[in-house]
N, C-alpha and C positions, 0 to 999 in steps of 0.2 A: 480426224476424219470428217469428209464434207460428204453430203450427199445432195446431189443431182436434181436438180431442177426437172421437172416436175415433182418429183417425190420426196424435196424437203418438205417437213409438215405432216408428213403421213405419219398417222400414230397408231395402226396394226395391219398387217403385213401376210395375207392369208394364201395359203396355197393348198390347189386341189394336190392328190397326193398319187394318182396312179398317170403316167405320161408327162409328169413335171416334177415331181423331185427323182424321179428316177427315168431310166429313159425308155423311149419304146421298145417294143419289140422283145420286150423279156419274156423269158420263157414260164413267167411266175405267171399270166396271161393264162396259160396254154392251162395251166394244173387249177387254177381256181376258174374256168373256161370248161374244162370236161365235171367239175366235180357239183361246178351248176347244172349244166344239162345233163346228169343222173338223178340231179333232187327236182329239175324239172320233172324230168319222166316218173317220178315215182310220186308227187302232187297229183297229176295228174291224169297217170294211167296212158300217154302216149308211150311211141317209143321215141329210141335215143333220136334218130333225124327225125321225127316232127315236134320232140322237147326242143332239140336247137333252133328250129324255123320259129315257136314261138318264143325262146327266151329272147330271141335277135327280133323280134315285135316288139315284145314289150320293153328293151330296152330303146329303141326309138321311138314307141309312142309315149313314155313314160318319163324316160332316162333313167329307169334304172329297172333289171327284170323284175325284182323285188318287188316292186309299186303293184305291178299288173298282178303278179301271183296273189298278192293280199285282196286287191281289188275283185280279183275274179274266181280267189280259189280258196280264199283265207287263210291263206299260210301264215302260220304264225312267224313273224319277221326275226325274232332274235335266235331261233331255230335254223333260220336259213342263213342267219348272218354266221352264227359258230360252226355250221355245217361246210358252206364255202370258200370257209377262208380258213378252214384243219390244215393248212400246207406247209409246206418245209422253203424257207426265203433264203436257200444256201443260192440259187440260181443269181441272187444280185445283187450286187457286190458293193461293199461299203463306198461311202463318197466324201469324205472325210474333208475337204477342198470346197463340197459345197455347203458342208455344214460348219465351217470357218466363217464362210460369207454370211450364210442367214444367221449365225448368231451377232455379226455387226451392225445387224439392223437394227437404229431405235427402235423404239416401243415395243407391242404385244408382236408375236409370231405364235400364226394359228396356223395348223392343219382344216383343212374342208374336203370331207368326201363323203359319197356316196355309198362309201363300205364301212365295215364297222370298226367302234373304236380301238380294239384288240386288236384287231389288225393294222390296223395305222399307228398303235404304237411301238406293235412289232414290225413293223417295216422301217420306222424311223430308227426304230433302235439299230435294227440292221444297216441302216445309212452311217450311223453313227450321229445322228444329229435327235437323238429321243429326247435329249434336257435342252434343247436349243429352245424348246415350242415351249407354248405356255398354257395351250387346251387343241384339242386332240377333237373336231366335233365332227361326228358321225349323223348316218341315214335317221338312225336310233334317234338320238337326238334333237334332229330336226323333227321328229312325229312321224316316221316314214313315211316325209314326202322326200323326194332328191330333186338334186337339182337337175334343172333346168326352173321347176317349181318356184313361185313367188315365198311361199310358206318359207320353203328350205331355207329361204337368203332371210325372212326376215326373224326365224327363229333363233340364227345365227347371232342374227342384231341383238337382237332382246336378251340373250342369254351374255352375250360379251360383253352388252351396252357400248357398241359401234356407233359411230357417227360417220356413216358412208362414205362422206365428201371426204373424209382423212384416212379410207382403208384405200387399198390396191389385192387389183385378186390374180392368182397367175394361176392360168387355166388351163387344159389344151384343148379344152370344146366350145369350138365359139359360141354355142348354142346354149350354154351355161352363163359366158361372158355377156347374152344379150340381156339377162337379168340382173346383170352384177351394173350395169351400164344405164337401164332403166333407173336403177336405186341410186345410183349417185357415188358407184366404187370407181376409179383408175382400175385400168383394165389391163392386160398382159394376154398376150394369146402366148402359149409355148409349142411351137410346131415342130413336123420335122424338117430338117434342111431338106431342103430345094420345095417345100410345100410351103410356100411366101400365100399370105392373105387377100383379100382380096384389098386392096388400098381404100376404098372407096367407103368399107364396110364401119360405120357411125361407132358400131358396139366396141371395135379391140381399137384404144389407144395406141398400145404399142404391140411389137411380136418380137419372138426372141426366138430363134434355131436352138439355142444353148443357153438355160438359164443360166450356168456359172459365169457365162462369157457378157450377158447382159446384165448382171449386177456388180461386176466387175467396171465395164464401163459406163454404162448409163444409170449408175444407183448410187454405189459404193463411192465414187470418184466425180468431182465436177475441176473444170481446165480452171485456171486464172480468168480474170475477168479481161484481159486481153488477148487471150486467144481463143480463138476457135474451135467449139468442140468436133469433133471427127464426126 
């Protein structure tokens, strides 16, 4: 096995974990999406429509609601992390073809998110790729800051002992990717088809409509030195 020009050299391989190892538009969204804006409104004595008007605040001014509730209400974070994420992941469905590909990858394979550990390991397990990764690092972890946050990326480092210039991050928020891009990571945007980047934008390297389909040919696989890649 060869692997592909830019990303020979790379020695850990980190992905965020909700809109990139699975895909959008899951209905697992919807169920850990209503069971925040309950724990909103009961933090902090709204009702249900104006808990959701701020959790969707705090999660753009923040990047994650989490941030803002501790910030402004002092929710204690590992309460809301096991409260939001009590769900059942029968809605999506194993992927056993991507978790082929990410265990081909040399070096470390990390999870990075924003939710918590328990649940990114039970999501992976439900992917089928739980023993693929090699650390599993959450909001928790970072010190509940999330990303977009400088903290978050470099708590990551510290605790992995990364050397940026040899990690790549596959994200779906560019807004995340601007900090991966400051520090010195390869970048990946993972969007949805027909939602192409902005070309011009310095932070995403590259973009991929379909992770399987862009580690398959731009990672996994490099042509002969005579011909030309696609």
């Amino acid at each position: 096995m060869r692997i592909a020009a830019p990303f020979a050299g790379i020695e850990a391989w980190i992905f965020d974990l909700d809109n990139t190892l699975y895909p959008t538009g899951a209905t697992i969204y919807e169920r850990i999406g209503a069971r925040m804006t309950a724990y909103v409104a009961r933090a902090t004595g709204l009702d249900l429509a104006a808990a959701l008007e701020l959790q969707e605040d705090y999660y753009h001014r923040y990047g994650a609601t989490l941030a803002g509730l501790i910030q402004h209400h002092g929710v204690d974070g590992r309460d809301f992390l096991d409260d939001v994420h009590a769900v059942d992941l029968d809605c999506v469905p194993p992927d056993p073809d991507l978790a082929g590909l990410i265990a081909r990858l040399p070096g470390r394979r990390i999870v990075f998110t924003n939710g918590a550990r328990d649940y990114a390991e039970r999501m992976t397990a439900r992917l089928g790729m739980r023993e693929v990764f090699d650390l599993h690092f959450d909001i928790e972890a970072a010190g509940f800051s999330p990303k977009p946050e400088r903290a978050a990326f470099e708590r990551l480092i510290a605790h992995a002992r990364l050397d940026p210039r040899r990690c790549v991050f596959f994200e779906d928020s560019p807004r995340n990717l601007e900090t991966a891009h400051a520090l010195g990571f390869l970048t990946v945007l993972v969007h949805e088809t027909g939602a192409a980047p902005d070309p011009a934008a310095a932070h995403i390297h590259h973009a991929a409509d379909c992770l399987k389909t862009f580690l398959r040919r731009h990672v996994l696989t490099a042509p002969p030195s005579h011909e030309t890649a696609a």
